[in-house]
Structures are given as structure tokens and as C-alpha cells.
N, C-alpha and C positions, 0 to 999 in steps of 0.2 A: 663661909669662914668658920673653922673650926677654934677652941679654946686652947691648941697650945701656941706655942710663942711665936707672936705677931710682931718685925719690927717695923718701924716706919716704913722703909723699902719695901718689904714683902707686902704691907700694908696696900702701896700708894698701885703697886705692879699687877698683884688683885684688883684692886679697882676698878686701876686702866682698864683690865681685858674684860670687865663685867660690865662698864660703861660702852667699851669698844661695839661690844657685841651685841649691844641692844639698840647701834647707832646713833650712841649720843657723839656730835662730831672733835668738842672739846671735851674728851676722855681725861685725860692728864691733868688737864686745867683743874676740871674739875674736883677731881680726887683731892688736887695738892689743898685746893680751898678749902673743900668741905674737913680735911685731916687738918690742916693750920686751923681753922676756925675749931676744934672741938679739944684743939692742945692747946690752945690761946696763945697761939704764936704764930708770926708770920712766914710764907714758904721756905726762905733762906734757912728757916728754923728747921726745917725740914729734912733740906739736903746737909749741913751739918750734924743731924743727930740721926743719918738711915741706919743706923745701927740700935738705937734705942729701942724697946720691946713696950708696947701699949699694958697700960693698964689694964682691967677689968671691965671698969667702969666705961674708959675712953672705948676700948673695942665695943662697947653697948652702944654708946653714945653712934656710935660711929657709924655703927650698923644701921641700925633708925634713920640716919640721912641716906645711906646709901637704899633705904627701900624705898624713901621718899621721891629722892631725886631721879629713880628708876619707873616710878611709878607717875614722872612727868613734871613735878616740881621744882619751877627755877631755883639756880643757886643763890640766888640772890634772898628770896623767901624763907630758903632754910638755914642761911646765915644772917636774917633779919636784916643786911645791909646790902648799899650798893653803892661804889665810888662814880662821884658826875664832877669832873672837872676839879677834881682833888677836894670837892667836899663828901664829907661820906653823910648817905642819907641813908636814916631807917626805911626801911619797905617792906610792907608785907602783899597776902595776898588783896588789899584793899586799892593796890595801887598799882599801874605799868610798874615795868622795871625799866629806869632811866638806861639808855641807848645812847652808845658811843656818835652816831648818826644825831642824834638831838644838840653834842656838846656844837657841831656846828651851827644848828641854829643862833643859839648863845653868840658865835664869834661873828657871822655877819651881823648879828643886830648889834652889838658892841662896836661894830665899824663904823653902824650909819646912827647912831645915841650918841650925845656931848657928855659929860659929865655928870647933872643933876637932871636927868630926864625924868618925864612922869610915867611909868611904865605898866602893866598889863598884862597879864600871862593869863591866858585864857583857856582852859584844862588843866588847870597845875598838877594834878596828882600828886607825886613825893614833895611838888614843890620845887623840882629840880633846874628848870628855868628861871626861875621868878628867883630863887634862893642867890642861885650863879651870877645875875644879871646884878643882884644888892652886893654880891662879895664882890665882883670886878670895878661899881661905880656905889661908893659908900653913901655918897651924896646922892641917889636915886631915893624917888620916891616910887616904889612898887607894890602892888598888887598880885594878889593870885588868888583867881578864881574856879569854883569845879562845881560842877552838879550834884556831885555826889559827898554826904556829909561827911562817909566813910574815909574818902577822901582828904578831904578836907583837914580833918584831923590829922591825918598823916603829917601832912605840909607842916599844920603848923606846929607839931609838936618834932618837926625838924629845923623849921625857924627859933624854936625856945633853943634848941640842943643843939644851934650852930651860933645861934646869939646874932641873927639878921633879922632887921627889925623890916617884915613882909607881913602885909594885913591883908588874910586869908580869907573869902567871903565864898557863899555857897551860893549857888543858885545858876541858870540858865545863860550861858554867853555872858554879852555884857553886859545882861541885867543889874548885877549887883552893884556896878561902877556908874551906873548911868549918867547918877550926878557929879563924879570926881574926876570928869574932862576937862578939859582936850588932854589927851596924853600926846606923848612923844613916838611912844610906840606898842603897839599889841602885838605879841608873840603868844605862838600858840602852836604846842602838835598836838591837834585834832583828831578824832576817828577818822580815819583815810583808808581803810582796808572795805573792799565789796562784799556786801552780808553772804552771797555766796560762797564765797572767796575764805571764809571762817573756817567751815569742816577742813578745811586740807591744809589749815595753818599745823605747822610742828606743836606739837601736843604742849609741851611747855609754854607754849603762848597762848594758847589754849585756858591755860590755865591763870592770864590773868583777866583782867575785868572787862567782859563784852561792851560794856557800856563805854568804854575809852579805846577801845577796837572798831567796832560799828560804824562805816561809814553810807548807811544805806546801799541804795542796789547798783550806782556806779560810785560810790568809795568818794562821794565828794558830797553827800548832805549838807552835812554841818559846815564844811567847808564855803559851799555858797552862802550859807546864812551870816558866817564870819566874815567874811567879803563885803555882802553889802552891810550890815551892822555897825564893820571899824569906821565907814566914814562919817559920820555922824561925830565920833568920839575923840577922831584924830586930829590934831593941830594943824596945820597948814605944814605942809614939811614930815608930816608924822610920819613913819613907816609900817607898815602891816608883815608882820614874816611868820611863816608858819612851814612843817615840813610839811613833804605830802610826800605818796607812794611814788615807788618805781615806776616812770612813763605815764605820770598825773601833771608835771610841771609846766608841757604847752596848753592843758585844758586849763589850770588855775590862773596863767598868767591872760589867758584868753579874757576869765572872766574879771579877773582884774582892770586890765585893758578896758574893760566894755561897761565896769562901774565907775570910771573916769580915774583911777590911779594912774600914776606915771611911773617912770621906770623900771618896768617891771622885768622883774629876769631872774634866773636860775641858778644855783651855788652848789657844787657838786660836792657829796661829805670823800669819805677818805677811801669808797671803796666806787669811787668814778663818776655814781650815780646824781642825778638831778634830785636833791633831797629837798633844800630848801628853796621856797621862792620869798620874793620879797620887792614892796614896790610901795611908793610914794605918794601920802594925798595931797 
């Protein structure tokens, strides 16, 4: 990009074919974001103003994300935020970036939850489950937990900045809740990806936290460990739902089945796939 007059248009049309061409697949997408987030306005602002010519400052600004975001960094990261379920959560690189795929987990446990459940999030990262499940049922009592402190912080300084009142605790699985059973339901998207299976993720995913990636060497470690763990903690009637990868949902429901839950079965998110399982103590 050179320093004469840049308009929005010319801006966004650059982008596109500088994103295009390095295979990033939401080229357009992205540009329109990263250029609304650095004009402080949203896309509509955008295509009303393609005639407008960038500052100085903004073409700087601008430039900086676009080396960033070339150089693998999600959008989400270099605009500090990501919308899950029409709450906008802070994120950075401490944290997953909350997945359209995960808002489903949210709606089947919301099917099989009353009201005032005791509830569970077990990896919370942003917080994004555990946040969604206190916005949809006010009268929950929820939890979210993560290993990682880094983490942790995340959540709950999205909890202050959404005003949902979630008590975030650190530590290992269910460890941190041991004593604040029976709940209703533990929800959780766990590491589910094969340690092999890492190098050939798209670089942007790459670039968030291994540690909430990582599902040992057939991508269901921690998954068995949360399987047998929730019954101990779950009420009579409780539900256990968790996502898991593409063609993992007859193994997890297997080991479900075989730790004595009941109804256990499969909820496809919005792109066909077997994402969430979910089943009954």
C-alpha cells in the first residue's frame, strides 16, 4: 500500500486480493472487520462511506493488522473481541476463539436444563459457555472452570464486563467443584483434536493455545477422563454434553454407554456434522 489516497473501497478491494492470495478463505470478511474495527464503526459504516479516504494514522493502523493477520493471526485476537451468542467476549491469544459449532452446544444443554440449574463448564476459556448458559437461565447457578490461569482471567474479567454473575476457578477437570455437587449439568468443549493431527491444522488455529487443542494421540484423552469424572458430580437426571471432533461422536457415545449414562446421542451443529454429544446420569 502506497501513501496516496486510499478510499475505503480501494482500501477493502486491496485487502481482499492480498488476503485472497495467501488463501485466507474469508478474504472480504475479513478486511471489512479488521477496517470497521480500526474506523470504530461497524461494516454498514463501511459500504455507506466507500468513498471516504483513510487518514494517516488509520492507513498505519491498518497496515499493522493486515501484517498480522497475514502472518496467521485470528481476527478475533487482533480485534480483542468475538461475538458467541450475541454476547461479545474479550479474547486474546490466552484463549480459543469461541466457534459458531460450540453456540450449539449451549442450545441442546438449554433443552435438557429447567430453569435454576446447578451448572458446570468445564474448559471455559473466554468463558463462553458458562457466560451464555447464566445469560439464557438468570436463575442458574454456574461455574467455569480451566487449567490454565491465563485463562481463567480471561472469563472472568468477561463475566465483570458482561455483569454475569459466573465463579471462575482454576485447576484440573472437576477438581475445583468437587465439593459444589450434584449439578444439573457439566458442559464442556474439551481438547478433541489428535496430537498428530496439530501440524496440519490452518495456521491461524495454530496460533491459539495447545493446551485447549491437545487431545492426546486419539483426540479423546481428557474426553475419557470427563466421562468417567461427571458421574460422581451429576445429580440423578444430570446431563453431561460436550462437543467433540468430526467422526469422534460413535466413540464418545460408546464410552458413555459403558460408564452407565443413558440416552446418549449425537446433535449435528449447522454445518451437518455430529458435533455435540450428550447423555444422562
Amino acid at each position: 500500500m502506497t501513501d496516496d489516497t486510499w478510499t475505503i473501497l480501494r482500501v477493502l478491494q486491496w485487502t481482499q486480493g492480498r488476503f485472497t492470495e495467501r488463501g485466507i478463505p474469508s478474504a472480504r470478511l475479513d478486511a471489512e472487520v479488521l477496517l470497521a474495527h480500526v474506523l470504530q464503526r461497524d461494516r454498514v459504516g463501511l459500504y455507506t462511506h466507500f468513498d471516504q479516504p483513510l487518514e494517516g494514522d488509520e492507513l498505519s493502523a491498518f497496515r499493522e493488522l493486515i501484517k498480522r493477520r497475514l502472518a496467521g493471526e485470528p481476527v478475533a485476537y487482533l480485534i480483542g473481541k468475538r461475538e458467541f451468542r450475541s454476547l461479545v467476549l474479550g479474547v486474546d491469544a490466552r484463549v480459543l476463539v469461541p466457534r459458531p459449532e460450540t453456540e450449539t452446544l449451549v442450545e441442546v444443554a438449554l433443552g435438557l436444563i429447567g430453569e435454576t440449574p446447578r451448572v458446570v463448564d468445564v474448559g471455559t476459556g473466554s468463558g463462553a459457555i458458562a457466560l451464555a448458559v447464566k445469560a439464557a437461565r438468570p436463575g442458574a447457578t454456574v461455574f467455569a472452570v480451566d487449567r490454565s490461569e491465563d485463562a481463567a482471567a480471561v472469563a472472568r474479567a468477561n463475566a465483570i464486563k458482561l455483569g454475569l454473575a459466573v465463579e471462575v476457578r482454576t485447576g484440573d477437570l472437576l477438581a475445583p467443584v468437587a465439593g459444589d455437587g450434584p449439578f444439573d449439568a457439566v458442559l464442556s468443549n474439551p481438547p478433541y483434536i489428535a496430537s498428530a493431527e496439530l501440524p496440519g491444522l490452518p495456521i491461524e488455529v495454530r496460533r491459539e493455545p495447545q493446551l485447549a487443542l491437545d487431545g492426546g494421540a486419539d483426540g479423546l484423552v481428557v474426553i475419557r477422563r470427563l466421562v468417567a469424572d461427571a458421574v460422581a458430580l451429576l445429580a440423578t437426571g444430570g446431563v453431561l454434553v460436550m462437543e467433540v471432533a468430526a467422526g469422534q461422536a460413535p466413540a464418545v457415545i460408546e464410552l458413555m454407554t459403558r460408564a452407565g449414562y443413558a440416552d446418549a446421542q449425537a446433535t449435528k451443529d449447522l454445518t451437518g456434522i455430529d458435533r455435540v454429544v450428550s447423555a444422562r446420569r
